[in-house]
C-alpha positions as CSV (number, residue, x, y, z in Angstrom):
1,X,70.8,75.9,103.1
2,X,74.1,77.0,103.3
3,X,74.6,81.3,102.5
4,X,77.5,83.0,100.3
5,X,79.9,82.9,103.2
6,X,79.4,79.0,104.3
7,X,80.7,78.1,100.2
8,X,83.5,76.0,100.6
9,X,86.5,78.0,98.3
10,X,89.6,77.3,97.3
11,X,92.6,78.4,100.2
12,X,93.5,81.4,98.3
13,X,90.4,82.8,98.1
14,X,90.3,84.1,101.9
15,X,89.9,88.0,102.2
16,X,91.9,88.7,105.7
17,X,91.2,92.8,105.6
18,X,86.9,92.4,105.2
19,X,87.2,93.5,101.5
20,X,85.7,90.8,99.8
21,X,87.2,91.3,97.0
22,X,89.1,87.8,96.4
23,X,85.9,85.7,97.2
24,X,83.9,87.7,94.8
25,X,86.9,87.3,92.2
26,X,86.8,83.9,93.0
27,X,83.3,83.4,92.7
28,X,82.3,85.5,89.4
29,X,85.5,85.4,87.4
30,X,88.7,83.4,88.0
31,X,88.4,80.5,85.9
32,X,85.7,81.3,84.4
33,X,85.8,81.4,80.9
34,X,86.8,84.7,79.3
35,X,87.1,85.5,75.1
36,X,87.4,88.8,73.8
37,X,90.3,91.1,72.5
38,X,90.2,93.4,75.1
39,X,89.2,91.5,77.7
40,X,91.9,89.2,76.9
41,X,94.3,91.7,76.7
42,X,93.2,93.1,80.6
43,X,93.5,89.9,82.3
44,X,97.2,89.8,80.0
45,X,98.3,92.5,81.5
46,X,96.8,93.1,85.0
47,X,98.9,89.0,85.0
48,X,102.2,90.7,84.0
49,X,102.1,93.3,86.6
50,X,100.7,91.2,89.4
51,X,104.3,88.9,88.7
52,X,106.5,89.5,92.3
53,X,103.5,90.9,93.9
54,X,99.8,89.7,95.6
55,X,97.0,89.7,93.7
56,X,95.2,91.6,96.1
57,X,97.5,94.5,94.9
58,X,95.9,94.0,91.5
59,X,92.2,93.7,92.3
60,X,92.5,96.6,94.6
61,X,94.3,98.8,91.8
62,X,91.9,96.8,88.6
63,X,89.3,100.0,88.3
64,X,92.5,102.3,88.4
65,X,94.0,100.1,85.7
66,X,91.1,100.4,83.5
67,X,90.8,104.1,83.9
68,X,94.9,104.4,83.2
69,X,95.2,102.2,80.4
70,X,91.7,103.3,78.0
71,X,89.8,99.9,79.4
72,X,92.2,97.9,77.9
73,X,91.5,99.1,74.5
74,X,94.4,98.0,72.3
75,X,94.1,100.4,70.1
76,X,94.3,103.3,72.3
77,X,97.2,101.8,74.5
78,X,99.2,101.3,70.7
79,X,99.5,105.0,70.7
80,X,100.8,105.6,74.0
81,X,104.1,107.8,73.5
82,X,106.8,107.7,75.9
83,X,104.4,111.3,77.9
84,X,102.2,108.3,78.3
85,X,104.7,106.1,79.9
86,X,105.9,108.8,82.6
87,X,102.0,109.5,83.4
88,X,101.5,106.2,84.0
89,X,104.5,105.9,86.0
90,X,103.4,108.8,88.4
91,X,100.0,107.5,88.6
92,X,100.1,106.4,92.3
93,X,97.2,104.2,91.6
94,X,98.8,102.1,89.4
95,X,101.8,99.5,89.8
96,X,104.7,102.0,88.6
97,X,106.9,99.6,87.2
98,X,108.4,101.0,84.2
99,X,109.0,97.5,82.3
100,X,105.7,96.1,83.2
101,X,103.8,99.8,81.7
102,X,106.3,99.4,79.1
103,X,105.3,95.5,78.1
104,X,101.5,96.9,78.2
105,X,102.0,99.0,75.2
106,X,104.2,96.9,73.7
107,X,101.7,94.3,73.9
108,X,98.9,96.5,72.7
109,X,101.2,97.3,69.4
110,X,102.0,93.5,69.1
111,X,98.0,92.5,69.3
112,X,97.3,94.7,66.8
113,X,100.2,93.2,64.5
114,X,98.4,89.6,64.5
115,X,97.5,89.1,61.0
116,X,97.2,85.8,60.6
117,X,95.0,85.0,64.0
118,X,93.2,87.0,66.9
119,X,94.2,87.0,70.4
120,X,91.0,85.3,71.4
121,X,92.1,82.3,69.1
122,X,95.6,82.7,69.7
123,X,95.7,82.4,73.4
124,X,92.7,79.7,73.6
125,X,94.8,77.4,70.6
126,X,97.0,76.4,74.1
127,X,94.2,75.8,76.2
128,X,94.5,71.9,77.3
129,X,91.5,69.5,77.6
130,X,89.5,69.5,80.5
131,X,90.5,67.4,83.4
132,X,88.2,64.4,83.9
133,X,88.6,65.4,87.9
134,X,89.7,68.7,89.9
135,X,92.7,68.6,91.8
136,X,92.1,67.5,95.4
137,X,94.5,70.3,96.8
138,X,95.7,73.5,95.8
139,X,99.1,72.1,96.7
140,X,98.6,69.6,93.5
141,X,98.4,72.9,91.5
142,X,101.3,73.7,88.7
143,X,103.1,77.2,88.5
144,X,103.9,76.2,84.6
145,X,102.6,73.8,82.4
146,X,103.8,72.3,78.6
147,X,100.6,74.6,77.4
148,X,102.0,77.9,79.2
149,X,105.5,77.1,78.1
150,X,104.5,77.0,74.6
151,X,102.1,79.9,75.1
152,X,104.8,82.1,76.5
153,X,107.4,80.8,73.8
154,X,105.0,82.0,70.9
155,X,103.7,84.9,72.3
156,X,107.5,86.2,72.6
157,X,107.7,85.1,69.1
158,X,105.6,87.1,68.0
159,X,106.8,90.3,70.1
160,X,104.7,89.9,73.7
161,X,106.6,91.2,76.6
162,X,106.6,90.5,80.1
163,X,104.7,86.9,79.7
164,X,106.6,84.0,80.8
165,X,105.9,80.5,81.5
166,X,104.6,81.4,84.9
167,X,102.4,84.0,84.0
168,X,101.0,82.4,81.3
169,X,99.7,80.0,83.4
170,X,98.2,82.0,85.7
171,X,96.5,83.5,82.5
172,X,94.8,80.7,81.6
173,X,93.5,80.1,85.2
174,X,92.6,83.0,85.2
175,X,90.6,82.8,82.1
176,X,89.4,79.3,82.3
177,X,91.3,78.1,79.9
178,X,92.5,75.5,82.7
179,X,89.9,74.6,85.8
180,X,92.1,74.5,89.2
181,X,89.1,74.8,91.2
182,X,89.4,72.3,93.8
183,X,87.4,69.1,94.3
184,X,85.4,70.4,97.4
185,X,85.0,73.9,95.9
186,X,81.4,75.0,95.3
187,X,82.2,76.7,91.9
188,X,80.8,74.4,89.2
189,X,83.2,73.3,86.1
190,X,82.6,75.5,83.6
191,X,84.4,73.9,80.6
């Protein structure tokens, strides 16, 4: 019987500083499936300001996120007024990135303008059909897809910032809307 540490993982999911913190992500969450406004609308944004940096930045900085930006709580983060902005953007915690805390409101206020769908529905309408087999490598991976392409395209249509092709992608990883768990890695398929 093999322990936690003896799973075979996915490459990425090797924690070089002892934190554990991107096995246990990989283990518990990432692709996993996720539904729900605002937990939709965390793993949107904590995907927009990971874009140009590690995500290790982002899960060490996730519980300061939370605390920052109301738990993700659209409604809350729709009323953030440009005081909000520059607290946020001297919260050391945080990624300061003005455009990235500036596409997190924006986003809040343009979730809360759906009227004729959710987000749940919206973003899980692009979610492909399962695979019939896992990619062998992570090299066999995409960065973008036709899905995230057209994701991204109507999410700026209907006033999302700061989610391109790219991220989108990682998005659905992220939220199992895609499985790129690879062959060998212990992780059953969850879709």
């Amino acid at each position: 019987m093999t322990g936690v540490e003896d799973r075979v993982r996915c490459g990425w999911a090797v924690d070089t500083d002892g934190s554990r913190l991107y096995r246990d992500y990989h283990d518990d969450e990432w692709g996993r499936p996720v539904h729900g406004r605002n937990e939709l609308y965390e793993r949107l944004c904590l995907e927009a300001f990971q874009s140009g940096l590690s995500w290790i930045t982002i899960l060490r900085k996730r519980a300061a996120f939370r605390t920052a930006f109301d738990r993700f709580d659209p409604d809350a983060v729709a009323r953030y007024t440009e005081a909000d902005v520059e607290r946020l953007l001297g919260d050391a915690a945080i990624v300061r990135n003005r455009a990235k805390i500036e596409a997190a409101v924006s986003n809040a206020r343009a979730i809360l303008d759906l009227s004729d769908t959710d987000l749940d529905t919206l973003l899980w309408s692009f979610a492909p059909p399962p695979r019939p087999t896992r990619l062998a490598a992570m090299s066999d991976v995409p960065a973008v897809t036709g899905e995230s392409t057209a994701m991204a395209k109507e999410l700026k249509r209907r006033g999302f910032k700061f989610v391109g092709p790219t991220t989108a992608y990682a998005l659905m990883q992220a939220t199992g809307m895609v499985d790129d768990h690879v062959a060998d890695c212990w992780v059953p398929t969850t879709r």
